[in-house]
C-alpha positions in Angstrom: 0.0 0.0 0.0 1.6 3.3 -0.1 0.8 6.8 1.0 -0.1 8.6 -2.2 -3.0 10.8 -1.7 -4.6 13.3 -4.7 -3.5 16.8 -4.9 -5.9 19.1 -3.6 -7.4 22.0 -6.7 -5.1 24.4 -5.6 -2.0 22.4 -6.5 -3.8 20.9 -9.7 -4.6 24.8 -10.7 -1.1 25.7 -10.2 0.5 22.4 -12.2 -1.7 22.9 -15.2 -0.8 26.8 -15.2 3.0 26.0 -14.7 2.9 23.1 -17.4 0.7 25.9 -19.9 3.7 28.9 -19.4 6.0 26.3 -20.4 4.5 24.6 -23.3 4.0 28.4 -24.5 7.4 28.8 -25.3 7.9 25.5 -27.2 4.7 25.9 -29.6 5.1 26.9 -33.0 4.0 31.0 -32.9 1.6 30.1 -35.5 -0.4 28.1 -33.6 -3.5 29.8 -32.2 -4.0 29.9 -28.3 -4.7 32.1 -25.3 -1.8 32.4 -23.1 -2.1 31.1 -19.3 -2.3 34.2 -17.7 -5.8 35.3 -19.5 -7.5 31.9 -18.7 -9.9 30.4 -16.4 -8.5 27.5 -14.8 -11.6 25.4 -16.6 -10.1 26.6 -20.5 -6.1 26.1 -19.3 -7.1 22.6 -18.9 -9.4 22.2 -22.2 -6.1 24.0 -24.1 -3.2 21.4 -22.2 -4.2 18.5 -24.5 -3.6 20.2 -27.9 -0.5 22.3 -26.3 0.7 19.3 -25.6 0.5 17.9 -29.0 2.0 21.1 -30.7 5.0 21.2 -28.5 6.1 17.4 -29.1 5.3 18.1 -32.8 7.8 21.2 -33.0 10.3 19.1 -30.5 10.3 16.0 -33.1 10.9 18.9 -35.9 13.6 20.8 -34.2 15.5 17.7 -32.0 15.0 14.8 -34.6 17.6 14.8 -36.5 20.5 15.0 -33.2 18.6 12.9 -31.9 18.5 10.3 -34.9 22.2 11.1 -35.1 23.0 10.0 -31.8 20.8 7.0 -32.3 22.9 5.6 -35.1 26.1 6.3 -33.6 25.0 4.4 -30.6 24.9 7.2 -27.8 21.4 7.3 -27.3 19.1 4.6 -25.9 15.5 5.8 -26.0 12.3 4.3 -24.9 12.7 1.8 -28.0 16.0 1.0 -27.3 18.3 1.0 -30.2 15.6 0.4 -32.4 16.1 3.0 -35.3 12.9 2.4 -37.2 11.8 4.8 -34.7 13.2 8.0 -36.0 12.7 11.4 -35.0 13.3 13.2 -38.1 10.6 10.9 -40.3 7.8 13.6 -38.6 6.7 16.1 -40.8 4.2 18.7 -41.1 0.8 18.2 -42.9 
């Protein structure tokens, strides 16, 4: 059993807001949101799911091919291992 016990809303509020200022500066600037600071707690939670998405995409974009470097010249063992059919720089925009 362990002692793991739910944040209260305070610390929730204050996880999602810190998680939205970050994910601000990652995002592409043409993609269209509100920034943390003029949101209700409610819509900084609706946004976080497709902040979230943007951010990784521009990540995979602008990390993928060091990444992929380091992957073939064995420096970098990811979540897959060294399994390089997983490759960072094969994302691209639509």
């Amino acid at each position: 059993m362990t002692d793991y016990q739910f944040p209260q809303a305070p610390q929730i509020e204050r996880a999602y807001r810190a998680a939205h200022r970050a994910l601000e500066g990652i995002v592409s600037p043409s993609f269209s949101f509100v920034p943390e600071e003029d949101l209700p707690i409610t819509d900084v939670i609706s946004q976080f799911g497709s902040m979230v998405q943007e951010a990784e995409l521009q990540t995979r974009l602008s990390l993928g091919r060091s990444v992929d470097a380091a992957i073939e010249s064995g420096e970098w063992i990811g979540p897959h291992g060294r399994d390089t059919r997983h490759r960072l720089s094969d994302c691209q925009v639509i």
